[in-house]
N, CA, C and O atoms as a GROMACS GRO file, in nm:
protein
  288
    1UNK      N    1  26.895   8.287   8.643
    1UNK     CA    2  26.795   8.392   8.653
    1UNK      C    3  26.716   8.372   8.781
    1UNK      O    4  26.659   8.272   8.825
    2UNK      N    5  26.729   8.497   8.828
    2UNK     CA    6  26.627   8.456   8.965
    2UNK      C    7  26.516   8.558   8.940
    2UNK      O    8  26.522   8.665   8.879
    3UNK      N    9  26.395   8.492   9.012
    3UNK     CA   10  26.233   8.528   8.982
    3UNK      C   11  26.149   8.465   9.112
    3UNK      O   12  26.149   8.344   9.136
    4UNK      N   13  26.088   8.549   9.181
    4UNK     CA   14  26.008   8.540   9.289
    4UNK      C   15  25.841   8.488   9.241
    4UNK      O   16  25.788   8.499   9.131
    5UNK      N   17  25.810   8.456   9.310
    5UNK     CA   18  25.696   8.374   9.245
    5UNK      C   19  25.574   8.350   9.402
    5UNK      O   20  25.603   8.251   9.470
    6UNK      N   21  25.456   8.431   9.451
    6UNK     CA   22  25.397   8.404   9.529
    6UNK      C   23  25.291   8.271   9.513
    6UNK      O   24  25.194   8.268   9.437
    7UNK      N   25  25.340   8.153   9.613
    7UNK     CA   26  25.269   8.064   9.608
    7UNK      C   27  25.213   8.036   9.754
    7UNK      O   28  25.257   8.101   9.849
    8UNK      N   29  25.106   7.929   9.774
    8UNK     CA   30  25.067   7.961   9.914
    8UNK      C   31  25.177   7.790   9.989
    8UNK      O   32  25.225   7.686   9.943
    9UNK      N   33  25.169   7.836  10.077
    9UNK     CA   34  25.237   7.651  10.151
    9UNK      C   35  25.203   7.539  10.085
    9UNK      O   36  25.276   7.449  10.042
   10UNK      N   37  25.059   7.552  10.078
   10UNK     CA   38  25.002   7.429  10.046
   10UNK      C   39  25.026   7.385   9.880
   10UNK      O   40  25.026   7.264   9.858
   11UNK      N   41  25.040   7.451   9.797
   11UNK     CA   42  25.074   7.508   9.716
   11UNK      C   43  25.182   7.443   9.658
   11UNK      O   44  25.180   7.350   9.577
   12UNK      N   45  25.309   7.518   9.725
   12UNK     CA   46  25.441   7.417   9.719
   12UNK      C   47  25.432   7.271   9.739
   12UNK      O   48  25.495   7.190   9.670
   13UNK      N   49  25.337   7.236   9.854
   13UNK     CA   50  25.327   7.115   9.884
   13UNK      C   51  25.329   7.026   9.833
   13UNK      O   52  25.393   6.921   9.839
   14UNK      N   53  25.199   7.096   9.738
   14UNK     CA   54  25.136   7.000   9.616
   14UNK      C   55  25.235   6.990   9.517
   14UNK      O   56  25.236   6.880   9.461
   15UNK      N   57  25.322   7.075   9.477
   15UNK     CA   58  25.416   7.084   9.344
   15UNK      C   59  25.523   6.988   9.400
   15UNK      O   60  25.546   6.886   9.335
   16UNK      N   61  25.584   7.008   9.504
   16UNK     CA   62  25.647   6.921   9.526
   16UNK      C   63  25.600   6.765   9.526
   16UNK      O   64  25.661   6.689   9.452
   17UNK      N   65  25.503   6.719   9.599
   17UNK     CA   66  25.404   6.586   9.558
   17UNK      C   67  25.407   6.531   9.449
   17UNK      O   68  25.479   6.432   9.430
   18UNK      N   69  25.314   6.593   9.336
   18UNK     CA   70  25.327   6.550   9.238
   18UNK      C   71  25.465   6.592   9.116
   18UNK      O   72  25.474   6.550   9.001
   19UNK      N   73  25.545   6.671   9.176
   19UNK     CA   74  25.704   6.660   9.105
   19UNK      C   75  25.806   6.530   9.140
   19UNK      O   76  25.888   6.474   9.067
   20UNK      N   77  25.770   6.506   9.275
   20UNK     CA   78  25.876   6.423   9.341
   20UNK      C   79  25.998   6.524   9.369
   20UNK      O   80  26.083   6.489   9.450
   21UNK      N   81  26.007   6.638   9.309
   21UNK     CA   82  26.128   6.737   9.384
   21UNK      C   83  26.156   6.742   9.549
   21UNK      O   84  26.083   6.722   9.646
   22UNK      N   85  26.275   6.773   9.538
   22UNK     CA   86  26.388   6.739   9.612
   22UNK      C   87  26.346   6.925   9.725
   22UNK      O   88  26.328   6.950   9.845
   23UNK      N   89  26.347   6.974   9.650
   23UNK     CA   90  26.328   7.119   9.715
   23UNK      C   91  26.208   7.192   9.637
   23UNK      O   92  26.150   7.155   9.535
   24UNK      N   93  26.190   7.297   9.710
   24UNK     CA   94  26.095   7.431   9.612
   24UNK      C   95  26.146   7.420   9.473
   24UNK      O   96  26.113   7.344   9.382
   25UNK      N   97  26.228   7.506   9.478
   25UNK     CA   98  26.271   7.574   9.349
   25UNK      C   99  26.258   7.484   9.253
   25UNK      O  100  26.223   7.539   9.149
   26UNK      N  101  26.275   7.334   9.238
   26UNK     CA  102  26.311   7.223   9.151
   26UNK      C  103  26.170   7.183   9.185
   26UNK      O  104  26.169   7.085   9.110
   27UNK      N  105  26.042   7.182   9.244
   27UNK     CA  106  25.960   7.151   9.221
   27UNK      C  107  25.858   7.262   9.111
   27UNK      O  108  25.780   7.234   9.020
   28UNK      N  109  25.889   7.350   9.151
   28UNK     CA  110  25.842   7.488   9.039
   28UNK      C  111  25.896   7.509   8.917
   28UNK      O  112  25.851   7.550   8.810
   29UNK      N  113  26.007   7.470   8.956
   29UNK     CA  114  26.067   7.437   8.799
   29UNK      C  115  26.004   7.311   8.683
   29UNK      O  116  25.961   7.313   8.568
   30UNK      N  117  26.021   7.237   8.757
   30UNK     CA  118  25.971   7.098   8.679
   30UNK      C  119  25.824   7.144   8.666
   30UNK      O  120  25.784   7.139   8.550
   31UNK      N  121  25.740   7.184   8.749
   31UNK     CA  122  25.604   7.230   8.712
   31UNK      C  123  25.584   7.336   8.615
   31UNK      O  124  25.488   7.339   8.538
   32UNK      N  125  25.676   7.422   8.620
   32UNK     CA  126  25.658   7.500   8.467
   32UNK      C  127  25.756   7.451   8.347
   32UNK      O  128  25.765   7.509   8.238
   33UNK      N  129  25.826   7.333   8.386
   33UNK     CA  130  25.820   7.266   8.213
   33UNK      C  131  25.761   7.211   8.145
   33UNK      O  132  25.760   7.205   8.022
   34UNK      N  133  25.658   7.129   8.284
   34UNK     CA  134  25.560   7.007   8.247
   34UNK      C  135  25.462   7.105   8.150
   34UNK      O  136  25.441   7.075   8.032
   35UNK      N  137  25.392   7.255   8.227
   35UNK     CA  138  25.346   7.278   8.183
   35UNK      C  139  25.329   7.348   8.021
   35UNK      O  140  25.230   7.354   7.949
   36UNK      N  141  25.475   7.398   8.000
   36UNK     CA  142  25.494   7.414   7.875
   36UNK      C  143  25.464   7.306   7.768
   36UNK      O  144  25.384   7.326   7.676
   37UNK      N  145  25.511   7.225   7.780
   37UNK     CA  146  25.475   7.096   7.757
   37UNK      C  147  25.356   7.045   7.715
   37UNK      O  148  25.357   6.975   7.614
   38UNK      N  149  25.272   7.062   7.762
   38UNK     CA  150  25.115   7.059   7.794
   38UNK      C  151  25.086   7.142   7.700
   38UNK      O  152  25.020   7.099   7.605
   39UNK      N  153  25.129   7.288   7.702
   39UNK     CA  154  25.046   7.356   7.603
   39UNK      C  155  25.110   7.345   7.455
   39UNK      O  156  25.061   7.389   7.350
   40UNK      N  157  25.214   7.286   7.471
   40UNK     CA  158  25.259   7.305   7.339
   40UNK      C  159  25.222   7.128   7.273
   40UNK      O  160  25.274   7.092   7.167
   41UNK      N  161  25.160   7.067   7.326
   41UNK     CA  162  25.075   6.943   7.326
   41UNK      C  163  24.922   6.986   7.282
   41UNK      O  164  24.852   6.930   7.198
   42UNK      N  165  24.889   7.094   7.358
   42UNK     CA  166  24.796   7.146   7.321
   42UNK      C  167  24.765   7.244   7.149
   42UNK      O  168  24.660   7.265   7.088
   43UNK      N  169  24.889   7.278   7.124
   43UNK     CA  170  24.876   7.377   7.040
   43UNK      C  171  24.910   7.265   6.923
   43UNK      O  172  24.878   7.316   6.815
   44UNK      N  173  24.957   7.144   6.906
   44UNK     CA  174  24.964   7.076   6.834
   44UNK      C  175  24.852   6.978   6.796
   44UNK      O  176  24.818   6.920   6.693
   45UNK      N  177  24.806   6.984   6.934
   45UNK     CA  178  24.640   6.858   6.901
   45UNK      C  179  24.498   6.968   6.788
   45UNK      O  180  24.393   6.959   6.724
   46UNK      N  181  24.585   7.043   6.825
   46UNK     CA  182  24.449   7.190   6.791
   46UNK      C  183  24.463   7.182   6.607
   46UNK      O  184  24.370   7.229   6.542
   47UNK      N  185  24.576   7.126   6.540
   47UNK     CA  186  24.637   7.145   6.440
   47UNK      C  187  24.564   6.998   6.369
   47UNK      O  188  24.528   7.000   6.252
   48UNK      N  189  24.551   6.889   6.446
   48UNK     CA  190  24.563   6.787   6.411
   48UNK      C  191  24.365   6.776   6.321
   48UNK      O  192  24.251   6.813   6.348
   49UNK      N  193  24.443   6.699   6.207
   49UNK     CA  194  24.316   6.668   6.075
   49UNK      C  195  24.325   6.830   6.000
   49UNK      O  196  24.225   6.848   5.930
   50UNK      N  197  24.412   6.939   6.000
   50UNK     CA  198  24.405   7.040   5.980
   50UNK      C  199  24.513   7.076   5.893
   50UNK      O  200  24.531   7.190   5.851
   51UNK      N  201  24.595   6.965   5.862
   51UNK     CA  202  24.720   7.016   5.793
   51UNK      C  203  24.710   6.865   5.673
   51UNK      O  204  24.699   6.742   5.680
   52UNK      N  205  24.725   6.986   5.557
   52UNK     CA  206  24.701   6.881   5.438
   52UNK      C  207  24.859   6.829   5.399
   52UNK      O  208  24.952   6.883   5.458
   53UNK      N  209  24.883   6.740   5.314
   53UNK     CA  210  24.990   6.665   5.304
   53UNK      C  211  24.967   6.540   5.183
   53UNK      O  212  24.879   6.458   5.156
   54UNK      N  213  25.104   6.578   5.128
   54UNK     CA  214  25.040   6.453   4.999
   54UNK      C  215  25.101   6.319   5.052
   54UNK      O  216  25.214   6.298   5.097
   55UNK      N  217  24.997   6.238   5.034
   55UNK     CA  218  25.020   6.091   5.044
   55UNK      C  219  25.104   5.992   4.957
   55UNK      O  220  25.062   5.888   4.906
   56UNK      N  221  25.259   6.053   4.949
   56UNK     CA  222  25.338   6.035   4.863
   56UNK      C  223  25.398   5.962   4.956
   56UNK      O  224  25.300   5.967   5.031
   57UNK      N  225  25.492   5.884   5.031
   57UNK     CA  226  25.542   5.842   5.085
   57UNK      C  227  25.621   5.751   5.013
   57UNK      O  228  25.744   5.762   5.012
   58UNK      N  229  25.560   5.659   4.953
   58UNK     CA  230  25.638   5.554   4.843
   58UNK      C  231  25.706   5.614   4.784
   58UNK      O  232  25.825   5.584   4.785
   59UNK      N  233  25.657   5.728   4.702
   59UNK     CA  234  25.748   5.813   4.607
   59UNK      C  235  25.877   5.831   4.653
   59UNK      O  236  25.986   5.803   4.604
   60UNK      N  237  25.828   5.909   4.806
   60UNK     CA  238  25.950   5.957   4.827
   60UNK      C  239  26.070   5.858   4.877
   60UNK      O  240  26.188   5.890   4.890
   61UNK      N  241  26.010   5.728   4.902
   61UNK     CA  242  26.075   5.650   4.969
   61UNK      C  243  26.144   5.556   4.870
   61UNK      O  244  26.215   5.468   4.916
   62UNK      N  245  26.126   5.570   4.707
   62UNK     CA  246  26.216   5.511   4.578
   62UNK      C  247  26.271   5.598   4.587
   62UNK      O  248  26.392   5.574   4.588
   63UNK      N  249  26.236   5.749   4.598
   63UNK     CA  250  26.371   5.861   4.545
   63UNK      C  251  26.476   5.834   4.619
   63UNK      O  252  26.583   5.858   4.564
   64UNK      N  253  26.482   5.777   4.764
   64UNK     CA  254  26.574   5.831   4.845
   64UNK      C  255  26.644   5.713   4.834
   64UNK      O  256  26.765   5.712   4.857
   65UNK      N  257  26.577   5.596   4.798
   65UNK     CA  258  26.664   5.486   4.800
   65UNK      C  259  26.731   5.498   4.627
   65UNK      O  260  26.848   5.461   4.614
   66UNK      N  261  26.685   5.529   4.547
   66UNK     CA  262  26.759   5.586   4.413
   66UNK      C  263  26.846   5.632   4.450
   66UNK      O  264  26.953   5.576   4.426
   67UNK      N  265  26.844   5.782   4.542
   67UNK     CA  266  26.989   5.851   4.561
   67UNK      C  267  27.080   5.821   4.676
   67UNK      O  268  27.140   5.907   4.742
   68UNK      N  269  27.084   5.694   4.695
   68UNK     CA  270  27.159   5.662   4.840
   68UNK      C  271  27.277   5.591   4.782
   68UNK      O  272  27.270   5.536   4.672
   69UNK      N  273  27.387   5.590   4.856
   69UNK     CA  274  27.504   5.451   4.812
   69UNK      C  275  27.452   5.350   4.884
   69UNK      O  276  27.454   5.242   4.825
   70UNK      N  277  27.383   5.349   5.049
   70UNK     CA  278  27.335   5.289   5.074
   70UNK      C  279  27.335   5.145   5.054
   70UNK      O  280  27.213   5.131   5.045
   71UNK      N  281  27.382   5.028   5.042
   71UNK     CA  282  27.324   4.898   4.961
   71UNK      C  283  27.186   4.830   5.017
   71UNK      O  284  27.193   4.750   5.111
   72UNK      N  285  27.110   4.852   4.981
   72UNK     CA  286  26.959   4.785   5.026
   72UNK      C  287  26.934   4.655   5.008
   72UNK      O  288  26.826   4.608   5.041
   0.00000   0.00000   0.00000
């Protein structure tokens, strides 16, 4: 997919800098994965103490060894 993208020199500069990329394109690239990244870091910290959950763990952790061939 190709997509034009106005950035200034300095701009690239910097993306490239802190990418370590080799060229433009692979420095803009890696900068919009990092940043996905980031927000989806973000959209998960936003969640956090917010999601209830039973403190079963043992439970579940005899069931599974009950139904395993497993030899423990």
């Amino acid at each position: 997919m190709n997509l034009s993208v106005n950035l200034s020199n300095d701009e690239i500069q910097q993306l490239r800098l802190v990418t370590a990329a080799s060229d433009d394109a692979e420095a803009v690239s890696k900068a919009a994965r990092e940043y996905l990244r980031l927000v989806r870091l973000r959209e998960l910290k936003s969640v956090s103490g917010k999601v209830e959950y039973d403190n079963n763990w043992e439970q579940l952790e005899a069931t599974e060894i009950e139904h395993t061939d497993f030899p423990v």
